[in-house]
C-alpha positions in Angstrom: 0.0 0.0 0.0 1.4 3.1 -0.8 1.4 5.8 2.3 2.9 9.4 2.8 5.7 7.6 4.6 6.3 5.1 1.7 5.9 8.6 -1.0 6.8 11.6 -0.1 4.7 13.4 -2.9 1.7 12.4 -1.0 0.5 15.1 1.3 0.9 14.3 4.8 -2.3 13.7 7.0 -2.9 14.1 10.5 -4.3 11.2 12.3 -7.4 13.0 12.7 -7.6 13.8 8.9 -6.8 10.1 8.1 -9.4 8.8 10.0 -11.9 11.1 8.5 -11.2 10.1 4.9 -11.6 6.6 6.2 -14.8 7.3 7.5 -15.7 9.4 4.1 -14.7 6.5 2.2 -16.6 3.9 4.2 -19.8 5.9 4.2 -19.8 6.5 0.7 -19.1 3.3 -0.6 -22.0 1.7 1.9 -24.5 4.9 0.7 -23.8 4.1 -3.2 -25.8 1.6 -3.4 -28.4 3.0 -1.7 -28.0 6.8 -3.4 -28.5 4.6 -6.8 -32.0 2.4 -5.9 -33.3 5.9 -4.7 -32.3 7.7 -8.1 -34.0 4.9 -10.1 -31.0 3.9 -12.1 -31.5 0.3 -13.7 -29.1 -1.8 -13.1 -29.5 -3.8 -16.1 -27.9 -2.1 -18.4 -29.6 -4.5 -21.7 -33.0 -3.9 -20.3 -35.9 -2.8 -21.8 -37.6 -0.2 -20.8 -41.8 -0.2 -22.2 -43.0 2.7 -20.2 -42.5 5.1 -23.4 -44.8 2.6 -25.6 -47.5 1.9 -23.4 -50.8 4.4 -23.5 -51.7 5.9 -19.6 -54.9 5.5 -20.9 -57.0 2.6 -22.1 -59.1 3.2 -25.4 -62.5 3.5 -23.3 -61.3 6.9 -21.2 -59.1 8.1 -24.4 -62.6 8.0 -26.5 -64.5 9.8 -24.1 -62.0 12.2 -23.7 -61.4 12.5 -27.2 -64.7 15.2 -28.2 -64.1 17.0 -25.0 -60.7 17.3 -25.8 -61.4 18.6 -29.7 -63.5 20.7 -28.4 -61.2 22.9 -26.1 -58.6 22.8 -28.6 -61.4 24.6 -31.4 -62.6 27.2 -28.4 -58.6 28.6 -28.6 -60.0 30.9 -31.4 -62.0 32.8 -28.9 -58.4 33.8 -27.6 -56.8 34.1 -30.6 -59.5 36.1 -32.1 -59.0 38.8 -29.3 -54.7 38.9 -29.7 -54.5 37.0 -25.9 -51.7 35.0 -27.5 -49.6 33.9 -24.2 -53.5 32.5 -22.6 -54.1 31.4 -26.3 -50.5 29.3 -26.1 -51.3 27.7 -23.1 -54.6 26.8 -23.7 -53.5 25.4 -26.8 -50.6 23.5 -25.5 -52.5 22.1 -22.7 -55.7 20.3 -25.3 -53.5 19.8 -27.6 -50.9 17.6 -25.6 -54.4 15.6 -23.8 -55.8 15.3 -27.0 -52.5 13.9 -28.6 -52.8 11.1 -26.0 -56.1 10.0 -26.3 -55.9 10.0 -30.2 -52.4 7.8 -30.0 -54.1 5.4 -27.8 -56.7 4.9 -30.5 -54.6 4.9 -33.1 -53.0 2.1 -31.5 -56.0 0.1 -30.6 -56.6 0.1 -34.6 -55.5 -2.6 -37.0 -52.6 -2.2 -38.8 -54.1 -1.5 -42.0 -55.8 1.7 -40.8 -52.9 3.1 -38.5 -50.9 4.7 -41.3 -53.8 6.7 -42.5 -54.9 7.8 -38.9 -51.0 8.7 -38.5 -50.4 11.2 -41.4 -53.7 12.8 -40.1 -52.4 12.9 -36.7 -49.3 14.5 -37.9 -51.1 17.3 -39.9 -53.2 18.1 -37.0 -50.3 18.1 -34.4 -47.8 20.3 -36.8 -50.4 22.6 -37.8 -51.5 23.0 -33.9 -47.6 23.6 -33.6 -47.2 26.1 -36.3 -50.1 28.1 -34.2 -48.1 28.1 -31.2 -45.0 29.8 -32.7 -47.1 32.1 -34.9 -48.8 33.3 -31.7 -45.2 33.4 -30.1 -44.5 35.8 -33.0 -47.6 37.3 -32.8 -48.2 36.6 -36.6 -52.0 37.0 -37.7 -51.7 35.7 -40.8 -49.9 32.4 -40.0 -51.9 31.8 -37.0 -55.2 31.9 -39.6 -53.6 29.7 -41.9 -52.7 27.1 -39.5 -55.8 27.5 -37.6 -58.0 26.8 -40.2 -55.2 23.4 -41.5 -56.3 22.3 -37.4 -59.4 22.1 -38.0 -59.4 21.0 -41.4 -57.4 17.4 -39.7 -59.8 17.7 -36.6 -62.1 17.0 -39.3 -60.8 14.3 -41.4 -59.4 12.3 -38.3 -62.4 12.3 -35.8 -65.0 10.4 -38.0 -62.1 7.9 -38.5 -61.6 7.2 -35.1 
């Protein structure tokens, strides 16, 4: 073992300062594994992890939220109409990320065949509801229109086909 007496480039330590290290060193070698179970790190490092991939919701609460949902995200013209466009962003943001959920867990539910479709239309309606978000952050009238009316346009192709 190599020591301050062994190597004299090693600083020197007091026996009080020794013992303290020692007792640093023990403590955090018996709090590491604890310190890690409490931070939630997996130990597995080949795991999966399916938490991303599975819906909170099942398909029964997304469809009933699914018109209430629409519904709030449409009523964001009432703000948008009268220039509010921070209370018009976070109404916006706030249907728009409940109602992505409940239309991904349908999507999901679906048969192969028909998910392609029913994403494209998700896509339009998502982009286009994000495209009103920066226009409002820019304050741009035109391009908030625009992508207003595209929302509603996909609202409208993609609710009858879920």
């Amino acid at each position: 073992m190599i020591s301050p007496k062994t190597n004299p480039f090693l600083p020197k330590l007091s026996d009080n300062a020794a013992a303290a290290t020692r007792r640093s060193a023990v403590i955090f070698t018996a709090a590491s594994p604890i310190l890690l179970s409490a931070l939630c790190i997996a130990p597995a490092a080949g795991a999966f992890n399916f938490r991303m991939t599975t819906p909170d919701k099942t398909v029964e609460e997304a469809e009933e939220g699914l018109r209430p949902h629409a519904r709030s995200l449409v009523k964001v013209k009432d703000m948008l109409m009268s220039e509010s466009w921070r209370e018009a962003q976070n109404i916006l943001r706030k249907s728009a990320a409940s109602l992505k959920i409940d239309i991904y867990t349908i999507i999901q539910s679906k048969p192969p065949a028909e998910r392609r479709r029913l994403r494209e239309l998700y896509s339009e309606l998502f982009n286009a509801a994000s495209e009103i978000d920066y226009a409002a952050m820019d304050e741009d009238k035109i391009r908030v229109w625009e992508n207003y009316t595209a929302m509603v346009s996909s609202l409208e192709k993609i609710l009858p086909q879920l």
